[in-house]
Biotite code that builds the C-alpha atoms (Angstrom):
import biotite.structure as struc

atoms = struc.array([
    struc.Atom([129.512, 161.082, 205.188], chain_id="A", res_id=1, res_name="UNK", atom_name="CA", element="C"),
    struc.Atom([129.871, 164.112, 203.143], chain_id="A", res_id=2, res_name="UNK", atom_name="CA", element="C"),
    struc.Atom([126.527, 162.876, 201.093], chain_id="A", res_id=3, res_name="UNK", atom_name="CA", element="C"),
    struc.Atom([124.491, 163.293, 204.137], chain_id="A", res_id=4, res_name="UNK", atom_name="CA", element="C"),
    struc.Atom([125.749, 166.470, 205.572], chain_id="A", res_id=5, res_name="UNK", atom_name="CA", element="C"),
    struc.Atom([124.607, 167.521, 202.248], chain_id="A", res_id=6, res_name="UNK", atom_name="CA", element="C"),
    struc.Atom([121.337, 166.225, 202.081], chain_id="A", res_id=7, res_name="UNK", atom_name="CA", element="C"),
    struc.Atom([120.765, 167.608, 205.335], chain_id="A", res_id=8, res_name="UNK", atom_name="CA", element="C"),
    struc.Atom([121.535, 171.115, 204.804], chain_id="A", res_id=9, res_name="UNK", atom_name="CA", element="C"),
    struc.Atom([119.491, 170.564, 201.041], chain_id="A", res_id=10, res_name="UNK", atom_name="CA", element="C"),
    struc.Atom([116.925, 169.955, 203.183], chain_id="A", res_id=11, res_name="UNK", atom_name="CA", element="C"),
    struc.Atom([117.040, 172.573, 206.281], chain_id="A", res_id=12, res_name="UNK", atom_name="CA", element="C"),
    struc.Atom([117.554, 175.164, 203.120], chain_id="A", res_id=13, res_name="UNK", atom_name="CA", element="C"),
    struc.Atom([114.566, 174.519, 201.710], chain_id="A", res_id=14, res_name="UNK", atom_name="CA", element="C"),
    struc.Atom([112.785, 173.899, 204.819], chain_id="A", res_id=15, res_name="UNK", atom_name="CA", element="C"),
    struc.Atom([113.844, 177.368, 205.631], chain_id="A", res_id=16, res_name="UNK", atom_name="CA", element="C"),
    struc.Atom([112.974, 179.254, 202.315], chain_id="A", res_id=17, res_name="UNK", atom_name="CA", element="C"),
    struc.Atom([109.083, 177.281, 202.365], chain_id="A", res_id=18, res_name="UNK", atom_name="CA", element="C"),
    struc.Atom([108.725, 178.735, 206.185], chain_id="A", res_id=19, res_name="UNK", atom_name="CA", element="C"),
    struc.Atom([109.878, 181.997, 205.030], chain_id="A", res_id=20, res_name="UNK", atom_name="CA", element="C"),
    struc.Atom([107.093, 181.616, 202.040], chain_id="A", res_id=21, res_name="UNK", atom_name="CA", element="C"),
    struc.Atom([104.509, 180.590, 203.993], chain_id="A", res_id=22, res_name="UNK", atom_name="CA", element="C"),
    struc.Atom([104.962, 183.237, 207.267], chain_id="A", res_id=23, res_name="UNK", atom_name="CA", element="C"),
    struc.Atom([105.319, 185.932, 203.907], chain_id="A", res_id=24, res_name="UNK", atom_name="CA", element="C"),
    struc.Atom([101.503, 184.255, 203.094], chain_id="A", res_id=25, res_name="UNK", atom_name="CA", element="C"),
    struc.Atom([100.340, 184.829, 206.622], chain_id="A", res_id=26, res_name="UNK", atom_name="CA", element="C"),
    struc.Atom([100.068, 180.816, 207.129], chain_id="A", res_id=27, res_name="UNK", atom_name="CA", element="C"),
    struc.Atom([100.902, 179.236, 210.093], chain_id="A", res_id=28, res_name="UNK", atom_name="CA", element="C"),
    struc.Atom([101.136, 175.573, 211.778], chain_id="A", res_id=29, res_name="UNK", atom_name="CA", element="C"),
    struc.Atom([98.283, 175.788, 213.699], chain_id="A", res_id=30, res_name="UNK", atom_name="CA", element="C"),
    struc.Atom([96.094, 177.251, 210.119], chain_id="A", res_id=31, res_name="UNK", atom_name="CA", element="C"),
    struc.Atom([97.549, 174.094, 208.184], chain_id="A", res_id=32, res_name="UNK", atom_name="CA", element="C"),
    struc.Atom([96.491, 171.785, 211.069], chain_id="A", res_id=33, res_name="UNK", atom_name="CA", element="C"),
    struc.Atom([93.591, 173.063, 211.584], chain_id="A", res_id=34, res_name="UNK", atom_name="CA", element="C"),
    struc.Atom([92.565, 173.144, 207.700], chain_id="A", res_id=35, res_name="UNK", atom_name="CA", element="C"),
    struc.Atom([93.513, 169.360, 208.152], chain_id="A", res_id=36, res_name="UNK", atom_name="CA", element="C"),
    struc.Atom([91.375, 168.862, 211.047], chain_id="A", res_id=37, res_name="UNK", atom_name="CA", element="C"),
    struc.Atom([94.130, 168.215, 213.300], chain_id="A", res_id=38, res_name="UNK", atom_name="CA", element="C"),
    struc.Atom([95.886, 169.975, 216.505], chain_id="A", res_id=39, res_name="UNK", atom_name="CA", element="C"),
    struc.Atom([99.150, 170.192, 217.965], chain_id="A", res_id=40, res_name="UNK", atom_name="CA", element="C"),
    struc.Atom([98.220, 167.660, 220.647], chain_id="A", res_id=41, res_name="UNK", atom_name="CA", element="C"),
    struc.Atom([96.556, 165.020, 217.891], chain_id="A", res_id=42, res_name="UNK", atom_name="CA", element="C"),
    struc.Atom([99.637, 165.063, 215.688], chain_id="A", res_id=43, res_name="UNK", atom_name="CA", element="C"),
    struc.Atom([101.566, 164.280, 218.881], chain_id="A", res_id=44, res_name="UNK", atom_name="CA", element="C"),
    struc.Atom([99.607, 161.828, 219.887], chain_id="A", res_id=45, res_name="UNK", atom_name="CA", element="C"),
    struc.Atom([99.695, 160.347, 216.549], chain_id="A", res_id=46, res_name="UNK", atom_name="CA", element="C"),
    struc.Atom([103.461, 160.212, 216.921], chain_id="A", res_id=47, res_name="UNK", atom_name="CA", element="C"),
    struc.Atom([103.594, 158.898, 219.866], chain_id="A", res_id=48, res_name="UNK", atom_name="CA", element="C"),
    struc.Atom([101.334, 156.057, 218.944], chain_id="A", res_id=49, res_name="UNK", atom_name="CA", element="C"),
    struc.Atom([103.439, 155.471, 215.758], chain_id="A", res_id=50, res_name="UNK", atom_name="CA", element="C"),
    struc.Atom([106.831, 155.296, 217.931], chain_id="A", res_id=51, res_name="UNK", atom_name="CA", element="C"),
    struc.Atom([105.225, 152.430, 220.374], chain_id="A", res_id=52, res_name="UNK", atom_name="CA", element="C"),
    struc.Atom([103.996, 150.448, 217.875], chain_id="A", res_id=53, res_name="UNK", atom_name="CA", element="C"),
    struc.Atom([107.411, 150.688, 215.201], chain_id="A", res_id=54, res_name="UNK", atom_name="CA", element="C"),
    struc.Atom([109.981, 150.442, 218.169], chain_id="A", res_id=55, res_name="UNK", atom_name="CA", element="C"),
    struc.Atom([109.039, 146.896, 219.147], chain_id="A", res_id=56, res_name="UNK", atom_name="CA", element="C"),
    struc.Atom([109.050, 145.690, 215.385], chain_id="A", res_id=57, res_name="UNK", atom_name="CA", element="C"),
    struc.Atom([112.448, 147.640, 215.193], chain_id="A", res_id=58, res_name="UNK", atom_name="CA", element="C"),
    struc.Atom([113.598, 145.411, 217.685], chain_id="A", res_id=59, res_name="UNK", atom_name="CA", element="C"),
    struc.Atom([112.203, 142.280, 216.765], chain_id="A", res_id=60, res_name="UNK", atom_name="CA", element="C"),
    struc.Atom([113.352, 142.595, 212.968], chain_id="A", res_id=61, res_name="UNK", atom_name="CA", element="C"),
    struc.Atom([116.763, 143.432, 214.331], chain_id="A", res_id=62, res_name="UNK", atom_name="CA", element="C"),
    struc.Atom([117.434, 140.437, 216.422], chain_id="A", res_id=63, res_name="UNK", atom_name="CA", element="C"),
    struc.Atom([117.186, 138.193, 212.926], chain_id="A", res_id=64, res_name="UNK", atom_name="CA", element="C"),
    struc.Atom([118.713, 140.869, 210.277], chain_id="A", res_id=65, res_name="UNK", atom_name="CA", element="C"),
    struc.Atom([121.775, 141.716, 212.317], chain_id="A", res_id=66, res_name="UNK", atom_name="CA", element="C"),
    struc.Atom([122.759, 138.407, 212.835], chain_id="A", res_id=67, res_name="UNK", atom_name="CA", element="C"),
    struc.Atom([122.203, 137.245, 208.953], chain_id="A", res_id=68, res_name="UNK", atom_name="CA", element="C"),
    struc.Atom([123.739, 140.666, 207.839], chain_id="A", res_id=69, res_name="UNK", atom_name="CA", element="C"),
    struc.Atom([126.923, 139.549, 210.177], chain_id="A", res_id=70, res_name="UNK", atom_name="CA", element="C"),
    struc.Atom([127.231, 135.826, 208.892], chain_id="A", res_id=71, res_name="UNK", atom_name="CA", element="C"),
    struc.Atom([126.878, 137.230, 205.099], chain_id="A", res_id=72, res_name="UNK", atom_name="CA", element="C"),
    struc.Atom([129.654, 140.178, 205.777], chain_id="A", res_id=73, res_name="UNK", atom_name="CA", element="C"),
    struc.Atom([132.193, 137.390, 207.757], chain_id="A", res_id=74, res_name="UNK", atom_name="CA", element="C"),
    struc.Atom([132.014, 134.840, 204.540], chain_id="A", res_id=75, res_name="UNK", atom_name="CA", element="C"),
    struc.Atom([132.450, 137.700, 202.073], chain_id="A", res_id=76, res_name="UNK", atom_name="CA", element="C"),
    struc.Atom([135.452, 137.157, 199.758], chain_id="A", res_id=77, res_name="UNK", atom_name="CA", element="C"),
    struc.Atom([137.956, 139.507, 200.850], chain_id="A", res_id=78, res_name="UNK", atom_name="CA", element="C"),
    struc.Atom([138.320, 142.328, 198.834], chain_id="A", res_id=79, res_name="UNK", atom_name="CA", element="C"),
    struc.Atom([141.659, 142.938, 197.236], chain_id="A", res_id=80, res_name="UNK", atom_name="CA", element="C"),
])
């Protein structure tokens, strides 16, 4: 648990000191998205799109891998 509290704030750090970089470099979002071709609303969209399309496959890989994962974890030797 400790691990990922760590990676976490690894990464809000130096999420933090790049935005600080960037703002310093008068850069913003909507400059990077635009350079990119891309707005606001696009990249939502885009998300959006992704979301329906992985949640369903979520789903449907989880009804087999659960049950298999469960099987292989209740005839584990137990540990000693």
């Amino acid at each position: 648990m400790f691990r990922l509290f760590s990676t976490f704030t690894q990464i809000a750090i130096a999420s933090l000191i790049t935005g600080v970089v960037l703002t310093r470099l008068d850069l913003s979002a909507e400059q990077i998205l635009a350079e990119m071709g891309m707005t606001p609303e696009k990249v939502m969209l885009h998300l959006e799109q992704g979301f329906q399309w992985a949640l369903p496959n979520i789903i449907l890989g989880s009804m087999v891998i659960v049950p298999v994962w469960l099987v292989v974890y209740l005839f584990r030797p137990p540990r000693s």
